[in-house]
C-alpha positions in Angstrom: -36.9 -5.6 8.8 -33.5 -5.7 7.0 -30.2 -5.6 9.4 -28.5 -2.6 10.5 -25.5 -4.3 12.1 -23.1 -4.4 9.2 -23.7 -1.7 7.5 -24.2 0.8 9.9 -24.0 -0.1 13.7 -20.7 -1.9 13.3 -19.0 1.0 11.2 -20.6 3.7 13.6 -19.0 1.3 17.0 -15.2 0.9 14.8 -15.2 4.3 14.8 -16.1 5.4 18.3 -13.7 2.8 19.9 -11.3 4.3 17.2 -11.1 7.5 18.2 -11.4 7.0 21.8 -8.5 5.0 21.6 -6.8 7.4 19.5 -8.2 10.7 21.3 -6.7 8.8 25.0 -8.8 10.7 27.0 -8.0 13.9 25.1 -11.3 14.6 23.6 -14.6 12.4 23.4 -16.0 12.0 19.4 -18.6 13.7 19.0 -21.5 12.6 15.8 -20.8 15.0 13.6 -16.9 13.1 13.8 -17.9 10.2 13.4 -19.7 11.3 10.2 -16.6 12.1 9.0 -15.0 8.9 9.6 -17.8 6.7 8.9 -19.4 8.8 5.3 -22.5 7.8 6.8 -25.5 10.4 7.0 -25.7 12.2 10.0 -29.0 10.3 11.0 -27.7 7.2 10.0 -25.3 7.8 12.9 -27.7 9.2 15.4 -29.9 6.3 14.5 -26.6 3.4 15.1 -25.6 5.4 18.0 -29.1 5.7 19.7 -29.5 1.8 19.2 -25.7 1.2 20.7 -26.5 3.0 23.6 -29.8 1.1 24.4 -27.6 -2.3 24.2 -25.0 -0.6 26.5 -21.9 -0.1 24.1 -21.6 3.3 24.4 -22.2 6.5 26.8 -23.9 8.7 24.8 -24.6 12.1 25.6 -27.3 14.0 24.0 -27.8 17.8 24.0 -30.1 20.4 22.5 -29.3 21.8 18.7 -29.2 18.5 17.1 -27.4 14.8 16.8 -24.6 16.3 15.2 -23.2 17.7 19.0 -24.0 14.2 20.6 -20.6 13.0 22.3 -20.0 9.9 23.1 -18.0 9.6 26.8 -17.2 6.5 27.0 -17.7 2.2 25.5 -18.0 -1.0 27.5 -15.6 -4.1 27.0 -18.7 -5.4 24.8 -18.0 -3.0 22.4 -14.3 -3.0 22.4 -14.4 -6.9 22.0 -16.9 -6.7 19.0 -14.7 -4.2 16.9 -11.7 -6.6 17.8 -10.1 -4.3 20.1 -9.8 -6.6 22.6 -10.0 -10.2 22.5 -12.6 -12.8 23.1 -11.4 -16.2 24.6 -12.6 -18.3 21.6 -10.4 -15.2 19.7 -7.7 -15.2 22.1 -7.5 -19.6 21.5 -8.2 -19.1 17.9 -4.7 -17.0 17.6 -2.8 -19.8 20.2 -3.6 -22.5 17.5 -2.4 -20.7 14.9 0.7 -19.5 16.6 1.2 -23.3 17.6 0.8 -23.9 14.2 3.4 -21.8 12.9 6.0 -22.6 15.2 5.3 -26.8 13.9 5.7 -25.6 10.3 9.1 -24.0 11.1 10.1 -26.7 14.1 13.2 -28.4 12.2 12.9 -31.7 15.0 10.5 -33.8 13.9 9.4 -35.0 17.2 8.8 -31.4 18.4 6.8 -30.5 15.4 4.7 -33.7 15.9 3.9 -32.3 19.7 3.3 -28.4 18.3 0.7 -30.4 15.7 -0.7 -32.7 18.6 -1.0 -29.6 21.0 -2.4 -27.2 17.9 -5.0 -30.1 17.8 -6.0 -30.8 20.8 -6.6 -26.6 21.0 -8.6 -26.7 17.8 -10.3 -29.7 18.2 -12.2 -31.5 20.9 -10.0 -29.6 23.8 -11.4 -26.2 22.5 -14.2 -25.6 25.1 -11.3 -26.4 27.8 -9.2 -24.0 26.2 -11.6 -21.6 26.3 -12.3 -21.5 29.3 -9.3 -21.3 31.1 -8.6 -18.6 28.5 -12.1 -17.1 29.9 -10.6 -17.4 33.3 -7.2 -15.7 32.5 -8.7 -12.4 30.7 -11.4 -12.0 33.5 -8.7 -12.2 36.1 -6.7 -9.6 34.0 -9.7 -8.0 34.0 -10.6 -7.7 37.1 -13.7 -9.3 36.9 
C-alpha cells in the first residue's frame, strides 16, 4: 500500500489548521473548502479527513447529503505541531542553534563569538537531548500541560 501522508493527508491537515487559524473562530472549513484549497478530489479529502480523525487531528463532523458538507470543528496540538504551526522542542532547539549561530557570525569580539559557537555546539551536539528537554518542559508548562 503506497503512502497517503504526503500527498494527501498532509495537504488536507495544512489546510484545515489554515483556515481555522484564519477563520478565528468565525466559521469552521467545511470539505467542499478545503477542496478548493487543496485541488484535491472531493473524496480524496473525505478519504484524508476520515483517516485524520481516526488518529485524533481533527473534529470532524459528518452529516447527511454527502462529504462535501463535512465541517471540521476543531484540531489537536498534534496536528498544529505537524503542519509547523506550532513548534516541537527538537524544532523549537533546532531554531536556538541557528539563532546562536547567527549572532557568532555577526559577534565582532572574538571571544564572544567563540562562546556563541561553543554554546551553538553544545545545543546541536551532544547537549541536544538536554536541550530538548528542558525545551519539552518549557512549552508544556506554556501549555498547560
Amino acid at each position: 500500500m503506497d503512502s497517503t501522508w504526503a500527498d494527501r493527508d498532509l495537504p488536507v491537515l495544512d489546510a484545515i489548521v489554515k483556515y481555522l487559524d484564519d477563520a478565528a473562530g468565525a466559521k469552521v472549513p467545511e470539505l467542499r473548502d478545503i477542496v478548493e484549497l487543496t485541488n484535491l478530489e472531493v473524496v480524496e479529502v473525505r478519504k484524508a479527513a476520515l483517516a485524520l480523525q481516526s488518529d485524533g487531528l481533527i473534529d470532524l463532523r459528518m452529516y447527511a447529503g454527502g462529504p462535501e458538507t463535512w465541517d471540521v470543528r476543531g484540531v489537536s496540538g498534534e496536528a498544529r505541531r505537524l503542519v509547523g504551526q506550532w513548534p516541537t522542542a527538537e524544532q523549537f532547539v533546532d531554531q536556538v542553534v541557528r539563532g546562536l549561530q547567527a549572532a557568532a557570525d555577526e559577534e565582532p569580539d572574538p571571544e564572544r563569538r567563540g562562546r556563541l559557537r561553543e554554546l551553538a555546539g553544545s545545543a546541536g551536539g551532544m547537549a541536544r537531548d538536554v536541550f530538548v528537554d528542558v525545551a519539552t518542559a518549557v512549552i508544556s508548562r506554556q501549555m498547560g500541560v
